[in-house]
N, C-alpha and C positions, 0 to 999 in steps of 0.2 A: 415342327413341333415347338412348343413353345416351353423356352427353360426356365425365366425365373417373370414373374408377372407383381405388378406391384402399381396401385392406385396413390395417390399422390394426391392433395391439396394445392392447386392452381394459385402462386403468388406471382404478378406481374412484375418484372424484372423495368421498373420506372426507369429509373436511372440508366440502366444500360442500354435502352431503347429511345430513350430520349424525352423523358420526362410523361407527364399525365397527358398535358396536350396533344402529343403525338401516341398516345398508346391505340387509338383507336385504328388510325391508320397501321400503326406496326401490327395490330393481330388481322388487320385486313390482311395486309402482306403474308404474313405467316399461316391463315385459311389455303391463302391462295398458294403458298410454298407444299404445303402439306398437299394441296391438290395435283401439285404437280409432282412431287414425291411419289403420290401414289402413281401415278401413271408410270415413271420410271422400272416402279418394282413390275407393275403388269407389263410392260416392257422388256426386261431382265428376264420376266417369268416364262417366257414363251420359249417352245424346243428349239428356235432360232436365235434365242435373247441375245441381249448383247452383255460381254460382261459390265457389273454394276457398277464398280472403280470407274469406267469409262463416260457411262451415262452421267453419273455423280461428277466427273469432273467436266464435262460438255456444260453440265447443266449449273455449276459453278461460273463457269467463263461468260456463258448466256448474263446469270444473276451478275455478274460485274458490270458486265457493258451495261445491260438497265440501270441499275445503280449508279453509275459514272456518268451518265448520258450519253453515250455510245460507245461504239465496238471497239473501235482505236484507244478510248479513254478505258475502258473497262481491260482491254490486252495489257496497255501501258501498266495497268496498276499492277495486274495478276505476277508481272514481268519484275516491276519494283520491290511488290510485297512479300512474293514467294520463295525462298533462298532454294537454290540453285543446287543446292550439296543438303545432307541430312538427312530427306527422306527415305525413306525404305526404296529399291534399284524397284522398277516396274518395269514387264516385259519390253521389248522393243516391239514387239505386235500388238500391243494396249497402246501407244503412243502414236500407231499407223490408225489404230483404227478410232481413238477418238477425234483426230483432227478432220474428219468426216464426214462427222453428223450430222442430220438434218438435225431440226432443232423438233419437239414434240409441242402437238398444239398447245397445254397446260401449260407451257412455258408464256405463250404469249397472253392468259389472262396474269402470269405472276410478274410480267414486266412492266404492265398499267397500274397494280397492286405497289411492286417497287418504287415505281418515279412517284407514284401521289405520297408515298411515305417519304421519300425522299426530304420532299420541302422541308419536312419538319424535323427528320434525322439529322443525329449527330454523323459530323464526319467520319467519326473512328468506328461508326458501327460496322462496316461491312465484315470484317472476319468473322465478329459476330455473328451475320448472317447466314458467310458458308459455312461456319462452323455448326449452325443450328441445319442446317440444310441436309448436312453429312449426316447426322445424326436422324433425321426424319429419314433418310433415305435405309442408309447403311448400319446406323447403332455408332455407340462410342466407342468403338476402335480404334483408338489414336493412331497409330501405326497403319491401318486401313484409309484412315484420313489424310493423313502425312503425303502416302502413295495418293491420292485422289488431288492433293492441294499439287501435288508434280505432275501429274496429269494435267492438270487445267492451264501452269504454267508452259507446257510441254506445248498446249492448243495455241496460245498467247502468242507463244514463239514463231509457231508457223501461220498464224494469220500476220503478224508482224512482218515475217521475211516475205509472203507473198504479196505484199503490199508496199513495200519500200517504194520509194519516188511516188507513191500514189496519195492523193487527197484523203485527209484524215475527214472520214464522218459516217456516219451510223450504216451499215449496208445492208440493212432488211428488209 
């Protein structure tokens, strides 16, 4: 059901996307996020789903390594940027089951979407990004995000340890 609904006047956020130049590619990106959002919740929605927290942070760690220019650089960051302590505790059975996911096809049009905005993104955008991601996905639930941004740092980690001694570069 739907609880509060509210239409809104579309202003383009220049600046924090990274000026006019780039805004073209940033709402490319953001079609393509919102494409894959929705697949998520169809995703979630089914009587096998998988819980959303988990999706939402798989699909977080995915959108870093795009962003980064691969898997090693997109983990590294998630590992640097994400603090360790703070967020809301999340089960120990959500941290089993997201270090496991195949990745969902909508992910791989929002990864071509990502590197071509890239070029012309600011470096500080990506929180932006998951943050905007979370929200297409799950709503603003800080506290649900918090849990989501532990999650992805949680994936970070165990691609990280299963990877020690091995050659850093993109493995898709």
């Amino acid at each position: 059901m739907l609880g509060d609904f509210e239409l809104a006047t579309y202003y383009p956020e220049t600046g924090r996307y990274g000026g006019p130049s780039a805004m073209q590619a940033a709402e490319d990106f953001f079609a393509a996020d919102t494409r894959a959002a929705l697949a998520q919740v169809a995703l979630c929605a089914r009587p096998d789903g998988l819980d959303p927290r988990v999706l939402c942070a798989a699909s977080m760690a995915d959108l870093a390594a795009a962003f980064t220019g691969s898997t090693g650089a997109g983990m590294r960051w998630l590992i640097g940027h994400i603090a360790a302590e703070g967020a809301p505790t999340v089960p120990h059975g959500l941290h089993r089951q997201a270090r496991g996911l195949p990745a969902p096809a909508a992910w791989t049009a929002r990864r071509a979407a990502v590197r071509a905005y890239r070029a012309m993104a600011p470096d500080d955008v990506l929180p932006s990004l998951l943050h905007m991601h979370h929200n297409r996905v799950l709503g603003t639930d800080r506290d649900n995000e918090n849990a989501c941004y532990r999650l992805a740092r949680s994936i970070a980690l165990a691609w990280t340890a299963r990877r020690t001694g091995e050659r850093d570069d993109d493995d898709r």
